[in-house]
C-alpha positions in Angstrom: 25.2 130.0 112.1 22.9 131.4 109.5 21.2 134.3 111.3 19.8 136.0 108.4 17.3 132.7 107.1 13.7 133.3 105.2 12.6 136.5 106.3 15.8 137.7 104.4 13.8 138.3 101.5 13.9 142.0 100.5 15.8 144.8 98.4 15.7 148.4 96.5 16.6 150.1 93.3 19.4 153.1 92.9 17.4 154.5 90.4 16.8 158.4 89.9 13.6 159.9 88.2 11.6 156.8 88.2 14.1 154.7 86.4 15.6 151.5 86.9 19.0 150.5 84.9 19.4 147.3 83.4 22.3 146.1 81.1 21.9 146.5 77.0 23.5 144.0 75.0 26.6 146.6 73.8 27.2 146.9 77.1 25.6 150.5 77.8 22.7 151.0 80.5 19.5 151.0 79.1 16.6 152.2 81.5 13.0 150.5 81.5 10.7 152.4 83.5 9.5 151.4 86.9 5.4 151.8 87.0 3.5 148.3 87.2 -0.2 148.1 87.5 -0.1 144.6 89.5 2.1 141.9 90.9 2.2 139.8 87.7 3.8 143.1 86.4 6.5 143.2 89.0 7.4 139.6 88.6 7.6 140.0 84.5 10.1 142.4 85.2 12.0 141.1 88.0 12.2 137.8 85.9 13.4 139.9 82.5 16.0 141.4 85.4 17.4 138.2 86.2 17.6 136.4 82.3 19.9 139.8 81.7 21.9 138.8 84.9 22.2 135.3 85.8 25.5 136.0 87.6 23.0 137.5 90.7 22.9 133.9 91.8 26.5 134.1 92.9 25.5 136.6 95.6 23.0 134.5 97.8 24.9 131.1 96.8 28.0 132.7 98.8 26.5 133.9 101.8 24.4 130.5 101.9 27.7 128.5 101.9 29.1 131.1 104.1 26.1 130.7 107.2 27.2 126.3 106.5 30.5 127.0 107.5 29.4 129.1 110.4 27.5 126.4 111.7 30.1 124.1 110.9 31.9 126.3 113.3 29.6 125.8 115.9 29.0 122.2 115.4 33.0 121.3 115.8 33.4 123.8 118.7 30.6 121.3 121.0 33.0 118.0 120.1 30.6 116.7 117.8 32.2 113.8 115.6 32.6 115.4 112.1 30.7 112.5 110.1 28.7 114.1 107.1 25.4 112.3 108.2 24.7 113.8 111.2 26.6 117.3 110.8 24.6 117.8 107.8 21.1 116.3 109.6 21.9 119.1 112.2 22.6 121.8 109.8 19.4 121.3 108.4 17.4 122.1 111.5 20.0 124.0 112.8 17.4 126.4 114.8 16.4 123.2 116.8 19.7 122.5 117.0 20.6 125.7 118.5 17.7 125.1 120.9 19.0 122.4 122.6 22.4 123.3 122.7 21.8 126.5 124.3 18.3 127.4 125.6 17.0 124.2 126.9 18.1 124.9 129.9 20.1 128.6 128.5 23.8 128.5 130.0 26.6 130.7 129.2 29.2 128.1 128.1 32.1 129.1 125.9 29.9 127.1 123.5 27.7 129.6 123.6 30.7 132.4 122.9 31.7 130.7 119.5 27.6 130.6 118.8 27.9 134.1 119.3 30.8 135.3 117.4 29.6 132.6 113.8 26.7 134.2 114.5 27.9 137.7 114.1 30.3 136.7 111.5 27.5 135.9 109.2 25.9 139.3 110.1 29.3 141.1 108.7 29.5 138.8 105.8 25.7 139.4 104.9 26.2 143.1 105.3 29.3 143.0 102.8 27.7 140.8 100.1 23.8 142.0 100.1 25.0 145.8 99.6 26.8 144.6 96.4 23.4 142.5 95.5 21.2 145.3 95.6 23.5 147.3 93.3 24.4 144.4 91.2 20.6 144.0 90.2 19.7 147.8 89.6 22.7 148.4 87.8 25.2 147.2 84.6 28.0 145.7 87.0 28.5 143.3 89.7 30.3 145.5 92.3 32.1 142.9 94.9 31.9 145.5 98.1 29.9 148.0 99.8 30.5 151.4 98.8 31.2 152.5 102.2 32.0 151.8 105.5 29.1 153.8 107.2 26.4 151.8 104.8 28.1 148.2 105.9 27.9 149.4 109.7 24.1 150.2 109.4 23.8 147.1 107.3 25.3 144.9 110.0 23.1 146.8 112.6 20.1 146.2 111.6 20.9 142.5 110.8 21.9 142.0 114.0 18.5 143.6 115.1 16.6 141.3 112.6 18.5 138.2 113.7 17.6 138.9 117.3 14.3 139.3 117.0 13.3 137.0 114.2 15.4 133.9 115.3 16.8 134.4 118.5 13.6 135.4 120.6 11.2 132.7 119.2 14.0 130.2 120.8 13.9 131.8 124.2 10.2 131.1 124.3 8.5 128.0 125.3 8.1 125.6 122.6 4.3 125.5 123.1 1.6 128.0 124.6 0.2 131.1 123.8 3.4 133.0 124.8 5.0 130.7 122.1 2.6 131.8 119.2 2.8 135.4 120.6 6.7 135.6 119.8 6.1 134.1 116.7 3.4 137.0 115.8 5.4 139.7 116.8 8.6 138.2 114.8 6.7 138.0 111.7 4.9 141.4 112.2 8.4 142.8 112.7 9.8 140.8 109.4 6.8 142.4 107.6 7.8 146.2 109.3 11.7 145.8 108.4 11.2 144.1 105.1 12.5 147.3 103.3 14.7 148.7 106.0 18.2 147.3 104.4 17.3 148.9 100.8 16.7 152.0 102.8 19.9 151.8 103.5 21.8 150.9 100.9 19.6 153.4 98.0 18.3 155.8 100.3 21.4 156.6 102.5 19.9 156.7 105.2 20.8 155.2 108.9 19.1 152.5 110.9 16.6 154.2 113.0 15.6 156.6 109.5 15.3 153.2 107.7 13.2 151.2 110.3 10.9 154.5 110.2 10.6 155.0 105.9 10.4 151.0 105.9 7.1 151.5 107.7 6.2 154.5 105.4 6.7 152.7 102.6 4.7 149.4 103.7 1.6 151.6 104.3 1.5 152.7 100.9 1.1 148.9 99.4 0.4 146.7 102.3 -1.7 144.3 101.2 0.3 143.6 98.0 3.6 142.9 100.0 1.9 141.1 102.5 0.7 138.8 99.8 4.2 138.5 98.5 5.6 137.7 102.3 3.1 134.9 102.6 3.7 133.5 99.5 7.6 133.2 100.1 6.8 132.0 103.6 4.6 129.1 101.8 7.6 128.3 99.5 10.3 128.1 102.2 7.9 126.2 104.5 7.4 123.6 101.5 10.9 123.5 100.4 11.8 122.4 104.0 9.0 119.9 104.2 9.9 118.6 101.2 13.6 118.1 102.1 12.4 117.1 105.6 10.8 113.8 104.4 14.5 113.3 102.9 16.3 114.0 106.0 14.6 111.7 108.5 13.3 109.3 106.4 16.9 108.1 105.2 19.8 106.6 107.7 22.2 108.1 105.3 22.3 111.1 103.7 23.2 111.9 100.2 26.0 113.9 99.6 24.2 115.9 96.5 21.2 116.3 98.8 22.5 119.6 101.1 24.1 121.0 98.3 21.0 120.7 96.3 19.3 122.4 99.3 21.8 125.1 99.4 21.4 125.9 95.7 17.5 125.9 96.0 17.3 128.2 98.8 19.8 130.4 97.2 17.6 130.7 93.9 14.7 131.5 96.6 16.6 134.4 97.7 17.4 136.1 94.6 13.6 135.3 93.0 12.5 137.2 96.7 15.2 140.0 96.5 14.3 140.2 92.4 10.5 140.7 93.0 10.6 142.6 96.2 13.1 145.3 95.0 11.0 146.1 92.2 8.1 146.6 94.5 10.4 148.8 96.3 10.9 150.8 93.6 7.3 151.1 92.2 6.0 152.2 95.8 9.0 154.8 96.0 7.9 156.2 93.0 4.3 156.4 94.3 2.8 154.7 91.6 -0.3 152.1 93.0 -1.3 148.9 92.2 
């Protein structure tokens, strides 16, 4: 169902001794070392990252097509009529969607079983491609799986943390009131907490409860320059969907180049995020300030 959505923007850097490997034109790793004095400094280099490795996209762009089938999933589980139109009107909002289906009034249906199960299935999948991202932009190859089973497990665990209390919990609450807005707090403060946790894992080694903790650590040291950053992608998703929003209920039908259009936009989203904030990452790790 696409658990994982915007706050998925985070990631971290393999690199020993305060360097960061990128690919040379022979073929050989060249290293470029990791100690920015600002933001603009971290974009310039996550943006001379992805010129050198425009095959990145290919990671978000699967999982993204990956959480459509999930929902497709979903969607032709309730006996919806499969007609383009409305399955991809739905798949759109698919959080509202999810609302109504199952939390306005909550009932355990077997509905609500299949929910459960895409839901988790996206969860696996995300913890089997993203490991692969993070090493894909740190190093000279484009590995195609974890490189272990223990890392995918603590991967999948703390999506399925993430997912419950960024996305699930702000569904339980009422729509309106101040309990609403204080779910919606405590998800984003816990987005901002986590937003390192799954690098952690992957270049660090390090299990879930270790990674929530040095994800924490690590935020302390430059908190007001990735709070900035998590705002600013918050801003960007927020006006991508209003933009597509006005396409969505404004027309009867809908385009077939428009949700694929959306899928490829919010997948260059997530590798621009993953690209700036795994630099980040790497710079506070390596204790440098900026």
């Amino acid at each position: 169902m696409g658990f994982p959505g915007p706050s998925e923007a985070r990631k971290a850097s393999r690199a020993r001794g305060g360097r960061c490997y990128t690919s040379s034109r022979a073929g050989r790793p060249t290293q470029v070392h990791l100690g920015g004095t600002s933001i603009g400094e971290v974009i310039r280099r996550a943006w001379s990252r992805l010129v050198r490795k425009q095959w990145l996209y290919f990671y978000p762009l699967a999982l993204a097509i990956i959480n459509t089938l999930a929902f497709l999933a979903v969607y032709a589980a309730g006996g919806q009529t499969l007609r383009l139109n409305a399955f991809f009107a739905a798949n759109f909002d698919r959080w509202q969607y999810t609302r109504e289906q199952f939390f306005d009034p909550f009932s355990f249906t077997p509905l609500l079983a299949v929910a459960i199960t895409a839901g988790l299935a996206v969860c696996v999948f995300a913890a089997m491609i993203r490991a692969p991202f993070f090493r894909a932009i740190v190093g000279p190859s484009y590995p195609l799986a974890p490189r272990k089973w223990d890392e995918a497990a603590n991967l999948l665990l703390l999506y399925v943390f993430t997912t419950l209390v960024s996305w699930v919990l702000p569904l339980v609450a009422p729509l309106e009131g101040a309990l609403s807005q204080l779910v919606l707090m405590f998800s984003l403060v816990i987005s901002i907490l986590v937003i390192f946790a799954d690098y952690v894992i992957v270049f660090e080694n390090l299990g879930v409860l270790q990674a929530l903790r040095r994800s924490v650590q690590l935020l302390a040291r430059r908190w007001l320059t990735t709070l900035l950053i998590f705002i600013v992608l918050q801003l960007v998703y927020t006006g991508v969907h209003l933009l597509y929003s006005l396409y969505y209920e404004g027309a009867g039908d809908v385009f077939i180049l428009l949700p694929i259009s959306q899928i490829l936009v919010d997948s260059i989203i997530v590798m621009i995020a993953d690209l700036v904030l795994i630099y980040l990452y790497e710079d506070i790790r390596r204790g440098r300030r900026a």
